[in-house]
C-alpha positions as CSV (number, residue, x, y, z in Angstrom):
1,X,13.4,-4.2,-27.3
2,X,12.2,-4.6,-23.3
3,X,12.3,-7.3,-21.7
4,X,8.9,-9.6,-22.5
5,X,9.0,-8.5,-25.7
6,X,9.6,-11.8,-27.2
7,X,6.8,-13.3,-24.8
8,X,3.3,-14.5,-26.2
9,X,1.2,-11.0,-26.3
10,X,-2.3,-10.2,-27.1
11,X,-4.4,-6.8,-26.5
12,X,-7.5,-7.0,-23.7
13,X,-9.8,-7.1,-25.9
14,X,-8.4,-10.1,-26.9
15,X,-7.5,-11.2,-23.5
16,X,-11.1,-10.8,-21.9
17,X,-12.4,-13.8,-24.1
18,X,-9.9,-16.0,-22.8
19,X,-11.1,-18.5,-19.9
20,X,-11.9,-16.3,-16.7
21,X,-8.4,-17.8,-15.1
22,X,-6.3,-16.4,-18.0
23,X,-7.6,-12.7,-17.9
24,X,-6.3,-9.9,-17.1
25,X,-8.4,-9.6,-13.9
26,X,-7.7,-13.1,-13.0
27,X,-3.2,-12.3,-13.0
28,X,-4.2,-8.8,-10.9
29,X,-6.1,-10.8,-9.1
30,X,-3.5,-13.5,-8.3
31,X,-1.1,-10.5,-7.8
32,X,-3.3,-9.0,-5.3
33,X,-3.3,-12.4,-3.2
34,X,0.4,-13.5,-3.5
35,X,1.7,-9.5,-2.5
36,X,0.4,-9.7,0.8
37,X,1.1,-13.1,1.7
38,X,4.8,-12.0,2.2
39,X,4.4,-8.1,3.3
40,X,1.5,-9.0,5.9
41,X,3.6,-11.8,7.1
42,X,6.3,-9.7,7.5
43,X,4.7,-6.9,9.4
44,X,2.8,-8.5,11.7
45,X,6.0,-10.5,13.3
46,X,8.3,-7.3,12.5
47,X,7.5,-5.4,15.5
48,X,7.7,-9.1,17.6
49,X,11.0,-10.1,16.0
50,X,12.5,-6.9,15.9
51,X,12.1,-6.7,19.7
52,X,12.7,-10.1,21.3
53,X,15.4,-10.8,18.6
54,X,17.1,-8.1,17.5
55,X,16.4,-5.7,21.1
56,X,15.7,-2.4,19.2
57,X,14.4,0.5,20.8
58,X,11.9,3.1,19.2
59,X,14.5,4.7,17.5
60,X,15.8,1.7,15.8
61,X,12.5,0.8,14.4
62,X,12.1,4.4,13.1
63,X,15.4,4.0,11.6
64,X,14.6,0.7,10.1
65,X,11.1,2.1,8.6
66,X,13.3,5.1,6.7
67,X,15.6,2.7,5.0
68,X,12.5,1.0,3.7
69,X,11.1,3.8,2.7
70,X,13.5,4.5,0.4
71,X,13.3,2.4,-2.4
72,X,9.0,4.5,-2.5
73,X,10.9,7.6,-2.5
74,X,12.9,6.6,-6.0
75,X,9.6,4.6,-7.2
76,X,10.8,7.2,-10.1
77,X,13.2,4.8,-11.3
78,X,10.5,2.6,-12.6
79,X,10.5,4.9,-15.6
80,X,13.9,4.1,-16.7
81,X,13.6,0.3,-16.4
82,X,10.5,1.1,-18.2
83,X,12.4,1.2,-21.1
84,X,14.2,-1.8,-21.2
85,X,11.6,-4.2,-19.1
86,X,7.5,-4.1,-20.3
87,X,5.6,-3.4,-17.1
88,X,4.0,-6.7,-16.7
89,X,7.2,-8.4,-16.6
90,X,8.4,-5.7,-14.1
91,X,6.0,-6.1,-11.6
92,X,6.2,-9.7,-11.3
93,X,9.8,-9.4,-11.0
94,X,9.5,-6.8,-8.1
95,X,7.2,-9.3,-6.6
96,X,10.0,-12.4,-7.0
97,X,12.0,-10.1,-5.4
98,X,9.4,-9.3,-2.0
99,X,9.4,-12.9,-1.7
100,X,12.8,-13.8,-1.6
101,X,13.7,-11.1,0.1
102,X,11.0,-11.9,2.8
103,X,12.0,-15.3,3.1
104,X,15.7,-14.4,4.3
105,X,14.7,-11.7,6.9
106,X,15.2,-13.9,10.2
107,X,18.5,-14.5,8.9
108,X,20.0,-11.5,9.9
109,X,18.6,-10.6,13.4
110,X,20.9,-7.3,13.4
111,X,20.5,-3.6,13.1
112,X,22.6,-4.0,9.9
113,X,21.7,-7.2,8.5
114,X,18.1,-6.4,8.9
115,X,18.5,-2.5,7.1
116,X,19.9,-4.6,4.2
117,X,17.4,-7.1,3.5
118,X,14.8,-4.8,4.5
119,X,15.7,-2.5,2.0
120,X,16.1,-5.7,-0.6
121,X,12.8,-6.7,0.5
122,X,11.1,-3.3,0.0
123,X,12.7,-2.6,-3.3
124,X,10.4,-5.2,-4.7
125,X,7.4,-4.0,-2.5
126,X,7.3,-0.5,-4.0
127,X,8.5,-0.9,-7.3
128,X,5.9,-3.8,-7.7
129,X,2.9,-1.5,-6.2
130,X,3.8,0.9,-8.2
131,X,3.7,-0.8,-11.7
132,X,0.5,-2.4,-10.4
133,X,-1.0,0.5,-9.7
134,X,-0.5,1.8,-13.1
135,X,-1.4,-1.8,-14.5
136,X,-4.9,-1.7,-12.9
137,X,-5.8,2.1,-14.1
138,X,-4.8,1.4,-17.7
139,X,-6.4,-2.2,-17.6
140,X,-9.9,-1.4,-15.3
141,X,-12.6,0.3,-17.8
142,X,-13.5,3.6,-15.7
143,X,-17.0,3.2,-15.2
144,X,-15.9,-0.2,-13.1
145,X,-12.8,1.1,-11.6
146,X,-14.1,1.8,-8.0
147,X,-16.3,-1.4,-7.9
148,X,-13.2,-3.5,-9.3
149,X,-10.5,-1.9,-7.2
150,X,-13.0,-3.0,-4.3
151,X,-12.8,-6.1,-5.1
152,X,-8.9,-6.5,-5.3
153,X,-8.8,-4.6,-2.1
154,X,-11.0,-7.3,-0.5
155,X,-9.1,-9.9,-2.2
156,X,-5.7,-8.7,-1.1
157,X,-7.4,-8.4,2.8
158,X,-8.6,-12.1,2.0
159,X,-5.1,-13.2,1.6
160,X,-3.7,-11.3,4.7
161,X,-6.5,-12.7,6.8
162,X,-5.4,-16.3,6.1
163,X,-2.1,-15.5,5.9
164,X,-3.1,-14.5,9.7
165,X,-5.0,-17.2,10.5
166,X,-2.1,-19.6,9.5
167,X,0.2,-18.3,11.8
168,X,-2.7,-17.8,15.3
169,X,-3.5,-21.7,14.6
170,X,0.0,-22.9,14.1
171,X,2.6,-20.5,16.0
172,X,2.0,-21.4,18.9
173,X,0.7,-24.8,18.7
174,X,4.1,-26.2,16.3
175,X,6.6,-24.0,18.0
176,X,7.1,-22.1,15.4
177,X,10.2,-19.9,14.5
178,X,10.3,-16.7,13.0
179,X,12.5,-18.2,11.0
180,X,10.6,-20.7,9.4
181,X,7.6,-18.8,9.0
182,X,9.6,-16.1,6.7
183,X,10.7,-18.8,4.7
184,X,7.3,-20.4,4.1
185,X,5.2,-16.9,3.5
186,X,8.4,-15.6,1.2
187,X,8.4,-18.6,-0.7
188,X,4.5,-18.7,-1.4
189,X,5.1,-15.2,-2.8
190,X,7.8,-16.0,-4.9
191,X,6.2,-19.2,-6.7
192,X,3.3,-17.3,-7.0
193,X,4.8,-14.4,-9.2
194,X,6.9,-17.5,-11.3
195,X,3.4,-19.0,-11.8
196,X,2.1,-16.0,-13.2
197,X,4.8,-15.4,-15.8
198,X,4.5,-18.9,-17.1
199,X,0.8,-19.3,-17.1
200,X,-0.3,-15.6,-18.2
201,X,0.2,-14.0,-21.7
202,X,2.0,-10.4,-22.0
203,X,-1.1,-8.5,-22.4
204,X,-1.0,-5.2,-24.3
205,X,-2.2,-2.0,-22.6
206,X,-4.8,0.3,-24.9
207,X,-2.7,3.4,-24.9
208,X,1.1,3.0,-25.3
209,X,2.6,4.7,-22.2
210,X,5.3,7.6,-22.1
211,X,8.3,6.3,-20.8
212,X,9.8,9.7,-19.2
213,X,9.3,11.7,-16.4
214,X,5.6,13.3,-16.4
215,X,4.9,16.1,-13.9
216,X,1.7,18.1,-14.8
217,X,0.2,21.5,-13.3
218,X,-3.3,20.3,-13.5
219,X,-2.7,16.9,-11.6
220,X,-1.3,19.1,-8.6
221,X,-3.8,18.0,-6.3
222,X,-3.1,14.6,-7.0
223,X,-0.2,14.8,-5.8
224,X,-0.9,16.8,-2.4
225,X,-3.6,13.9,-1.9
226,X,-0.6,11.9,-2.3
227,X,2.0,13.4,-0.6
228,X,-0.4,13.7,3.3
229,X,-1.5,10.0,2.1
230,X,1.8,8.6,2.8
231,X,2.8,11.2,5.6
232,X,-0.4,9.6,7.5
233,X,0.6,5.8,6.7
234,X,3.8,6.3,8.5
235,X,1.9,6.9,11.7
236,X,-0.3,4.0,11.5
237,X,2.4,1.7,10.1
238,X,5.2,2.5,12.6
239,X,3.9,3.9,15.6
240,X,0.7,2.5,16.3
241,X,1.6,-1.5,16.0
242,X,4.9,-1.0,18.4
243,X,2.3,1.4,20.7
244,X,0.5,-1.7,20.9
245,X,3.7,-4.2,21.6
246,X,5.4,-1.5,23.9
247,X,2.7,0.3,26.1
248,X,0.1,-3.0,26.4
249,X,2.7,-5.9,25.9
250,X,0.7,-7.5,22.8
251,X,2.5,-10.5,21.7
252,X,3.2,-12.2,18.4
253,X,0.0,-14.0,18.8
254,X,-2.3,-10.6,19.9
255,X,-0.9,-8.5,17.0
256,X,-2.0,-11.1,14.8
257,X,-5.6,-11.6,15.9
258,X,-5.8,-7.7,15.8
259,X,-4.4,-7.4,12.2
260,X,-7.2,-10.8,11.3
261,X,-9.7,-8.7,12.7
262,X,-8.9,-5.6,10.4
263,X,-8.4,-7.5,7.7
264,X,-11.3,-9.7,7.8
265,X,-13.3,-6.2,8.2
266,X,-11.9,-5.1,5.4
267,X,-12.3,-8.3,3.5
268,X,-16.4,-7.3,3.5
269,X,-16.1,-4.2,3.1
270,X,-13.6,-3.3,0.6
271,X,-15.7,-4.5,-1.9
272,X,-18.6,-2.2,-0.5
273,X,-16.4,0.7,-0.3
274,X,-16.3,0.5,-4.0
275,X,-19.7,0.5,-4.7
276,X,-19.7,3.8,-2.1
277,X,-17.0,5.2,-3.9
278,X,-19.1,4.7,-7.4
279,X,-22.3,6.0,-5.8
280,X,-21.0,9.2,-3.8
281,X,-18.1,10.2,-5.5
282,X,-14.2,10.7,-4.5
283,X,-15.1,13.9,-3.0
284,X,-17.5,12.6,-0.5
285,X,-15.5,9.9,0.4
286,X,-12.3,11.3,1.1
287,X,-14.3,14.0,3.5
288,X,-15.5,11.0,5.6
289,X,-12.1,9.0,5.1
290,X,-9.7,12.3,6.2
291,X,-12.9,13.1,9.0
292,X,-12.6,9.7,10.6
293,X,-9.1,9.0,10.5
294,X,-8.5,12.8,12.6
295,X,-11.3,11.3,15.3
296,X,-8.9,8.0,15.2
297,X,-5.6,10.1,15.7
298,X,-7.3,11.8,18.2
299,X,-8.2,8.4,20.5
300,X,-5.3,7.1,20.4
301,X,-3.9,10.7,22.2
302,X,-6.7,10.1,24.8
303,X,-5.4,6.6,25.4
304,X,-2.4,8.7,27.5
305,X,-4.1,11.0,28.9
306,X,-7.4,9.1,29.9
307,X,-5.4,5.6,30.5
308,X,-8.0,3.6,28.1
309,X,-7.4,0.2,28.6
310,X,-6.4,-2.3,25.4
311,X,-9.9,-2.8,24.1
312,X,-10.3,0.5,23.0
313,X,-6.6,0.6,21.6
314,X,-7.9,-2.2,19.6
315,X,-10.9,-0.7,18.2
316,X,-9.3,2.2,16.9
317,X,-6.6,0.2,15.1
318,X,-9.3,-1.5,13.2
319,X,-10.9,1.4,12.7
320,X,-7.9,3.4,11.3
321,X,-7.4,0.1,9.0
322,X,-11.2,0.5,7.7
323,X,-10.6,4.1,6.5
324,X,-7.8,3.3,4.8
325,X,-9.6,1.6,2.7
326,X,-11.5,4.3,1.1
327,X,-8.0,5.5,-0.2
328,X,-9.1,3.4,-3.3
329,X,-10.9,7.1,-4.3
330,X,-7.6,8.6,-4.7
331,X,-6.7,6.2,-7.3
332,X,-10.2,6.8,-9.1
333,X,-9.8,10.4,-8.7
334,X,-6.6,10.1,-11.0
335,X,-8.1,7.8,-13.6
336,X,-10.6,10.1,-14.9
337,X,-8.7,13.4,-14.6
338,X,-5.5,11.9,-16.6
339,X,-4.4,12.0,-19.9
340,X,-4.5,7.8,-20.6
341,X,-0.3,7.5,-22.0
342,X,0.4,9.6,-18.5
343,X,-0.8,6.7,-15.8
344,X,2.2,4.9,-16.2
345,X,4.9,7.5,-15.5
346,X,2.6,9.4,-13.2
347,X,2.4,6.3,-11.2
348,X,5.7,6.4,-10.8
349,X,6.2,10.1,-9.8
350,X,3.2,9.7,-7.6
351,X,4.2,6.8,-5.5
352,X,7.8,9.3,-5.4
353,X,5.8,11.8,-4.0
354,X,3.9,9.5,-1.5
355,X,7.3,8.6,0.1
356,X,9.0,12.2,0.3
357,X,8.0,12.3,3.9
358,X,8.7,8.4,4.5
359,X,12.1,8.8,3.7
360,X,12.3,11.2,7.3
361,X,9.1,10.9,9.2
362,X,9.8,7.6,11.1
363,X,13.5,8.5,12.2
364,X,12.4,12.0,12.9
365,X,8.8,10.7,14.9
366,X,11.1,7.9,16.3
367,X,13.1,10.6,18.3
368,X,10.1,12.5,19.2
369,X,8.4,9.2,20.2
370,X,11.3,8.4,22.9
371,X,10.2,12.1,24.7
372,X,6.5,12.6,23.6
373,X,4.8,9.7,22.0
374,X,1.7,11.7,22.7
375,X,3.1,14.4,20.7
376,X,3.6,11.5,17.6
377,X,-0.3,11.7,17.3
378,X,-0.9,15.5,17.4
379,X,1.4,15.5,14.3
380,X,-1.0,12.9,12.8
381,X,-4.0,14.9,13.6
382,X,-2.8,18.0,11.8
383,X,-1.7,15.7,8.9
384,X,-5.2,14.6,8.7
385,X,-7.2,17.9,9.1
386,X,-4.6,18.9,6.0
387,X,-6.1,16.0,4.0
388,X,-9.5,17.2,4.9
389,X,-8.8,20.4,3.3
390,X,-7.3,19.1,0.2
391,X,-10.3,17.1,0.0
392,X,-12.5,19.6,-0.2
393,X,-11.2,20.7,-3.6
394,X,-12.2,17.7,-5.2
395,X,-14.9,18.4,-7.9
396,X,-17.9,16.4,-7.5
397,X,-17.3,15.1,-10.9
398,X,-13.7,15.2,-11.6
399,X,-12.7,14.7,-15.3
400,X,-10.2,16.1,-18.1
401,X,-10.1,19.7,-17.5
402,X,-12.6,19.6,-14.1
403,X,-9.6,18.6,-12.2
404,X,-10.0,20.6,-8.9
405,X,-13.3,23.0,-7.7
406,X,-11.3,25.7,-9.1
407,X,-11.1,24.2,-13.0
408,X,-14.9,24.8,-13.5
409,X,-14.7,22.4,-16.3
410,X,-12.7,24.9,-18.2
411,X,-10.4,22.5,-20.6
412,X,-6.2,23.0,-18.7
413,X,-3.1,22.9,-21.1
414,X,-1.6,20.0,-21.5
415,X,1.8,21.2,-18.8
């Protein structure tokens, strides 16, 4: 028996008349808010904190950003605790443990204290994204998916912008420490995932999941789309927030405003990027996503060579944040090309495969950074013209057996 087991259940049928608070959109909702409250938090004094406090160099924060990478590069282990802990149950726990973990980070202002609870911290990041991920495919009806994930999206910007707004109206005016500001956006993400264990039934997915290791031919693309999806976040996650604090001397308070500008951008728009996503297709909007994030990569080399001043730095790092946000087509792509007991476990392998190149970009890029940081963003140029590419295989109407252009809606084995 997992873990939850014993807990009130019901099926989403059953869960959908309950009062709007209780259902199942209302807890991914609520998981959507609290995740971010503690991972924004976190990133947007890491680079700050890591080099006022702590005094690392490019190569330490590459280093830091492969440990906590690696907990997404054995994501696969979510489908052995599948077995013993229901996936609900899991993801809030991952999210109890982003929280704490979050909350204790000042406390170890050294290379080694920080790889520690960093790693702690991103345990509960990945494993938590990747059983909500899973949760939302099997829970979202398909025909809603894009327009729902939208909304989450927006909602999950929502609570990063105040999150943001928090800390520009109070860090500077309270004196605050990095310290206490940890504590306090930790803690709110801890309380929220106990809240939503008490106040939430165990709600029964449709289609009872496999709980083994599921790696199909036909969902090859998927997992290319994957694989350059997470090559390309190391670049903006890493390299382009400590471009900002090293080459234009942004402070705590800077990076912040920058990251409430994305956010509240994306807050809007999200939403809209579903409907986009519903109207046009994955296809379509991966082109323009993979086009614009190569014409991104490429300003931020001319910022070297042309000496563009901090303005323009800024409006391509919002920019790069708004086409991430039609990533949402990756996930839709998958829901209607997989077998319904595979999300789960594919989840899993996927968000494995996402991280293969996290594991060593950052320390390797770090490296290259110290000699060439030019050179950092002609890798991320080729990374996206490769996503371009793989985009182009996407059917216009992917499905079961219409998988890439090359399936012609001829039905594929099961392997």
């Amino acid at each position: 028996m997992a873990l939850g087991d014993s807990l009130n259940t019901m099926t989403l049928d059953e869960g959908r008349t309950l009062p709007f608070w209780r259902r199942p959109i209302a807890l991914l909702a609520l998981m959507a808010f609290a995740m971010p409250v503690a991972f924004s938090t976190w990133s947007a004094l890491l680079n700050n904190f890591v080099v006022e406090v702590a005094n690392f160099d490019g190569s330490d924060v590459g280093w830091l950003h492969t440990v906590r990478e690696i907990p997404g590069f054995l994501a696969i282990g979510v489908i052995f605790l599948l077995l013993f802990v229901r996936e609900q149950v899991l993801g809030l726990m991952s999210l109890l443990l982003l929280g704490a973990a979050t909350a204790m980070t000042a406390q170890f202002p050294s290379m080694g204290g920080l790889l520690i609870v960093t790693l702690l911290s991103s345990i509960g990041f990945h494993y938590y994204e990747t059983v909500n991920q899973s949760l939302q495919l099997q829970w979202i009806q398909k025909n809603r998916a894009p327009q729902v994930l939208g909304i989450l999206m927006g909602v999950g910007s929502g609570a990063t912008l105040l999150a943001y707004l928090l800390i520009m109206a109070t860090w500077d005016t309270f004196d605050l420490s990095y310290d206490l500001v940890y504590w306090v956006s930790g803690g709110a993400t801890a309380l929220i995932a106990l809240a939503c264990f008490f106040l939430f039934p165990q709600f029964e997915s449709p289609n009872p999941q496999k709980k083994e290791m599921v790696l199909r031919r036909r969902y090859w693309l998927y997992y290319a789309l994957q694989f350059m999806s997470g090559s390309r976040r190391q670049i903006f996650m890493v390299f382009v927030p400590f471009m900002m604090v090293e080459r234009y001397g942004f402070g705590t308070d800077d990076m912040t405003r920058l990251l409430m500008v994305g956010f509240a951008v994306n807050m809007v728009v999200a939403p809209l990027f579903g409907r986009v996503v519903s109207w046009v297709g994955e296809r379509f909007a991966l082109i323009v996503e993979y086009s614009g994030l190569a014409a991104v990569f490429l300003g931020y080399m001319a910022l070297y060579f042309l000496e563009l001043g901090w303005i323009f730095a800024s409006v391509l790092y919002v920019l790069n944040q708004l086409f991430f946000g039609l990533a949402l087509a990756i996930k839709t792509y998958f829901q209607k090309i997989a077998s319904p007991e595979d999300i789960a476990p594919t989840a899993a392998v996927a968000f494995t495969i996402n991280h293969i190149a996290a594991v060593f970009l950052p320390a390797g890029l770090g490296y290259l950074w110290l000699v060439s940081p030019t050179s950092v963003f002609v890798v991320a140029c080729g990374m996206a013209a490769v996503s371009f590419v793989l985009s182009l295989l996407v059917p216009r109407h992917p499905t079961t057996g219409n998988e890439t252009v090359f399936s012609r809606g001829v039905a594929q084995p099961a392997e």
